[in-house]
C-alpha positions as CSV (number, residue, x, y, z in Angstrom):
1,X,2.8,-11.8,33.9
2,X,1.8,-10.8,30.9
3,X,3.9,-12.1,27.6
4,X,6.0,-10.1,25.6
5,X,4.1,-10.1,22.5
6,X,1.0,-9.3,23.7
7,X,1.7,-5.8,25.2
8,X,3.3,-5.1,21.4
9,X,-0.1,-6.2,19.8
10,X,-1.8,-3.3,20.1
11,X,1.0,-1.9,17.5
12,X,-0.1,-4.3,14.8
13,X,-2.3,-3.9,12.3
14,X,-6.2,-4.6,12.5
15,X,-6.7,-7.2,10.0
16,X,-10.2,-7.6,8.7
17,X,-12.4,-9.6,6.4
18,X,-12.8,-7.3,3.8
19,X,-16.1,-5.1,3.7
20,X,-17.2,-1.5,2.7
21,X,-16.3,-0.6,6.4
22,X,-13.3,-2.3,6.6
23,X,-11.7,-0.6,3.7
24,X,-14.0,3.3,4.1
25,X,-11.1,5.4,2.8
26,X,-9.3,3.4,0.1
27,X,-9.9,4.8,-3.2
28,X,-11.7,2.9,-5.8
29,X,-8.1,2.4,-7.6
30,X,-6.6,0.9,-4.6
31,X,-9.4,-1.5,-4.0
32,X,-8.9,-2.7,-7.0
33,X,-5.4,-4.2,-6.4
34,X,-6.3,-4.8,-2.7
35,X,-9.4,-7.5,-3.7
36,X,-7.5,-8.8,-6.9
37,X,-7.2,-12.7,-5.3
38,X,-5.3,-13.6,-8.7
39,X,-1.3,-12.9,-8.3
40,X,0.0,-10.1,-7.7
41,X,3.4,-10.8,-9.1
42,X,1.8,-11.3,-12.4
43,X,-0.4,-8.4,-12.8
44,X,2.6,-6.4,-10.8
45,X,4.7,-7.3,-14.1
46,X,1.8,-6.7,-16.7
47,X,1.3,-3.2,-14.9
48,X,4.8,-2.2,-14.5
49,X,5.8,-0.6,-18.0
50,X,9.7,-0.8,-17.1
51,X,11.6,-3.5,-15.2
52,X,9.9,-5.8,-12.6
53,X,11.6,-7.3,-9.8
54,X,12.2,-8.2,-6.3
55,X,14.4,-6.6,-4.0
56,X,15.3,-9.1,-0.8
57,X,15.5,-6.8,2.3
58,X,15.7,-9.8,4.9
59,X,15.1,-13.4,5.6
60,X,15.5,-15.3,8.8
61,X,13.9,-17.0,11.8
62,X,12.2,-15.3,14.4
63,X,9.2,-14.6,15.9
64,X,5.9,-14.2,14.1
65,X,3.6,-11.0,15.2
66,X,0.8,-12.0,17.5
67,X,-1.8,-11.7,15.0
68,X,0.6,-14.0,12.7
69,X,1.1,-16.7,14.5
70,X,-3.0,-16.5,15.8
71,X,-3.3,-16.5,11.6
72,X,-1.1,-19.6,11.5
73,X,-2.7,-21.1,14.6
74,X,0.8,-21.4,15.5
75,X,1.8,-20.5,19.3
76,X,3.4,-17.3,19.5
77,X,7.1,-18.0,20.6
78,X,7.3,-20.3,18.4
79,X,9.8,-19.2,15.6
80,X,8.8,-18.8,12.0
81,X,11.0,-18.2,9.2
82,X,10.2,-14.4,7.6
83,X,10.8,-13.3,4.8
84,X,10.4,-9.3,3.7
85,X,11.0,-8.1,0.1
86,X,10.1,-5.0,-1.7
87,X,8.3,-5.6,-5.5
88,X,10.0,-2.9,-7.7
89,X,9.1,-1.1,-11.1
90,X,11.9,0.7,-12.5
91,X,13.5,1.2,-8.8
92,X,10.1,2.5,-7.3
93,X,8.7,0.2,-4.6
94,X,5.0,-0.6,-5.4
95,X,4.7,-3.4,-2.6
96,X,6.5,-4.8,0.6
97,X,5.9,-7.9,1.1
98,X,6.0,-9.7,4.4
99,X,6.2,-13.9,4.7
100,X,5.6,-15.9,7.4
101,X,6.0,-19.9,7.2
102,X,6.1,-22.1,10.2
103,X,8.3,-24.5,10.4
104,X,6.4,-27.4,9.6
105,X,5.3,-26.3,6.4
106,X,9.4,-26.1,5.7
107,X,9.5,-29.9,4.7
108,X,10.0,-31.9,2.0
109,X,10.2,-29.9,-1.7
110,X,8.6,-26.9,0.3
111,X,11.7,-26.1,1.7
112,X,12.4,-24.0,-1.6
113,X,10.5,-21.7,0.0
114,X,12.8,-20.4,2.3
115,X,15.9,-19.6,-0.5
116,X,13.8,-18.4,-2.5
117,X,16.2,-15.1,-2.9
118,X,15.4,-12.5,-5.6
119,X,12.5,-14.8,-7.2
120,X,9.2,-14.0,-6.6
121,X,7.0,-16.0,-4.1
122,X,3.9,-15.6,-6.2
123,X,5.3,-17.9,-9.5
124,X,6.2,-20.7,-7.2
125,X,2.3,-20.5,-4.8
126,X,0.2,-19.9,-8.2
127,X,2.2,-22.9,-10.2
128,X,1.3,-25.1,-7.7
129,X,-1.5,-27.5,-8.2
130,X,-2.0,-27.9,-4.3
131,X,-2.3,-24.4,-3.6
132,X,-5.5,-23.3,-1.6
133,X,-6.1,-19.9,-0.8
134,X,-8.1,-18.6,1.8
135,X,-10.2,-15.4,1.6
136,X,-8.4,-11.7,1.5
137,X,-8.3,-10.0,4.9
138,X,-7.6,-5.8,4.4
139,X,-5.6,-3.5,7.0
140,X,-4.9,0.1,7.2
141,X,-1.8,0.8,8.8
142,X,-0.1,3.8,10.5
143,X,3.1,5.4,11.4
144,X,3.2,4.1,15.0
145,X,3.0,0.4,14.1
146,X,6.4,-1.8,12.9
147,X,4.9,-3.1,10.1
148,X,4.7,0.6,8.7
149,X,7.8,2.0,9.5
150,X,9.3,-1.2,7.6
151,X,7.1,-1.3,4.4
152,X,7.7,2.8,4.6
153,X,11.6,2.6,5.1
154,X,13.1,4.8,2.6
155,X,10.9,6.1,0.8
156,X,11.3,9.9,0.4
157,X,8.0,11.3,1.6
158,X,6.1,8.2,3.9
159,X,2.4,8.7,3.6
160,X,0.4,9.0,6.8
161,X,-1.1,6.0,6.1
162,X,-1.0,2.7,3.7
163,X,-3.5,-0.2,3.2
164,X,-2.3,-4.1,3.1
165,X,-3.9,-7.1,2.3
166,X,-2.9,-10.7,3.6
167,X,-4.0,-14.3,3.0
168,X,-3.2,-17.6,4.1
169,X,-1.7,-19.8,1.7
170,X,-1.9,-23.8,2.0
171,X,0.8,-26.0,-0.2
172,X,-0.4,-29.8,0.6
173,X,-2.4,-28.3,3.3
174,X,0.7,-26.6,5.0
175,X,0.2,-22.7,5.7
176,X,2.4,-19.9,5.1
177,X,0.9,-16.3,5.6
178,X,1.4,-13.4,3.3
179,X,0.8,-10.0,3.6
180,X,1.4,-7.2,1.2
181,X,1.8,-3.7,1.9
182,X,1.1,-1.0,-0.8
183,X,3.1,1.9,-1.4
184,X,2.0,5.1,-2.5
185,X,3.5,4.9,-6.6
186,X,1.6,1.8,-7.1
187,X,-1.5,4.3,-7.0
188,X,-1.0,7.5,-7.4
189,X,-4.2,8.3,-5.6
190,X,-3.7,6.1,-2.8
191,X,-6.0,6.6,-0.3
């Protein structure tokens, strides 16, 4: 029999390293912010000429996506606790951002990390002096996967496609993966 989550797997997106190939079709802008490894909540607030901020959408434990939890090196059933937010200038989502942390890495002062509320994630993983990243892996994403219709929810006109990145963060050598999904009015020449 085969397990639930793999016959949904073909639905997720195709994360790659990132490479010429990997990303034929983004425009020159987009690349930018898509191989920027500093953090994105900072240069998301220098960029932003109104008001910055984060808009909670949900939070809870469940199951990470096959290609999550193969990320994590986590087994697939195993529950993860998600968070989703959407990064906001002036009321115009520029990101959506998708969280996954394992349980184990919820210990100790780490568990912050899961009531983390309208804060952003980035000012607590870039002030931390344990924080390891590893390299940027690039996705583009279309209206028949999840992920898409999620990041995409209402916005007035979805695009036909959009591009993510994602990296694994380690705090003390726990993981906890992030992806983040850019919307059309970060770029107006998304491509």
């Amino acid at each position: 029999m085969t397990h639930p989550l793999l016959g949904k797997h073909r639905f997720e997106p195709c994360w790659q390293a990132w490479s010429p190939v990997a990303c034929h079709g983004a425009s020159s802008e987009l690349l930018d912010w898509l191989l920027d490894s500093a953090s994105l909540t900072r240069r998301l607030q220098q960029t932003c000429q109104g008001q910055f901020r984060v808009e909670p959408i949900e939070q809870h434990w469940q199951r990470p996506m096959l290609n999550e939890a193969q990320a994590l090196g986590t087994v697939p059933h195993q529950r993860c606790f998600v968070r989703e937010v959407r990064l906001l200038c002036d009321d115009q989502p520029w990101v959506f951002a998708r969280t996954v942390i394992p349980v184990r890495t919820l210990t100790g002062p780490r568990r912050r990390l899961s009531r983390l509320g309208k804060k952003p994630l980035g000012a607590v993983l870039f002030a931390d002096r344990s924080m390891v990243r590893s390299s940027i892996e690039v996705a583009q994403l279309s209206s028949e996967q999840p992920l898409f219709a999620r990041a995409t929810a209402g916005l007035s006109q979805p695009p036909t496609s959009i591009w993510g990145r994602r990296s694994t963060f380690f705090l003390n050598h726990h993981p906890l993966l992030v992806s983040e999904i850019f919307l059309p009015a970060i770029c107006p020449h998304h491509g």
